[in-house]
N, C-alpha and C positions, 0 to 999 in steps of 0.2 A: 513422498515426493517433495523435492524442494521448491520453494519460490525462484521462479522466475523475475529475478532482481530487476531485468533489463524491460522486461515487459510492463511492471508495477510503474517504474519511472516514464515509458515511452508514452505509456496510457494517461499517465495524469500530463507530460507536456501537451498532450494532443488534445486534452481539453483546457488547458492555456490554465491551469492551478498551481499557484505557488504549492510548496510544501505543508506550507502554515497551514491553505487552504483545503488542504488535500488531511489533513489530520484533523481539521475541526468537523469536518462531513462526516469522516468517521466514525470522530468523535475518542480519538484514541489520545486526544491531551495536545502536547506541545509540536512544533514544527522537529526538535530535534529527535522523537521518538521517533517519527515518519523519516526522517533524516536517517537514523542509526539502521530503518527497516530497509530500507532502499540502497544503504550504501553495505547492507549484508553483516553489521555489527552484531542486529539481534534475529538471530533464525530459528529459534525456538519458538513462535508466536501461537497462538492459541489458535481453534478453528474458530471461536466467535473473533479473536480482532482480522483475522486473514477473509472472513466473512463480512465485516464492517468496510476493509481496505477494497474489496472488490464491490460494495454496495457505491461506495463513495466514488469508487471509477468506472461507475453502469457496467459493469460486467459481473459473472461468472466467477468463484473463488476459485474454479478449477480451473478458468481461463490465466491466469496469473501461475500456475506450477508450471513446471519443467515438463 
């Protein structure tokens, strides 16, 4: 299944996170990694960082797929 691009990005506006902020909770490094995830550059992502990405936006990793 693929990430739900639109959902990743809705859920971190809605908890008012910059990008930056939304990637160091993860813990997945720089603003532009979270950037390139969101904007659909890198969709090969692992099930631990797509687990980290959904830990860091109180949700479900399976809420974030298609």
């Amino acid at each position: 299944m693929p990430l739900d691009l639109e959902k990743i990005r809705a859920r971190r506006e809605k908890l008012g996170m910059s990008q930056q902020e939304a990637a160091t909770k993860a813990g997945i490094g720089s603003r532009q990694r979270w950037n390139d995830i969101e904007a659909g550059r890198r969709i090969n992502i692992t099930l631990e960082i797509l687990e980290r990405i959904a830990s860091a936006l109180g949700c479900k990793a399976k809420d974030l797929l298609k």
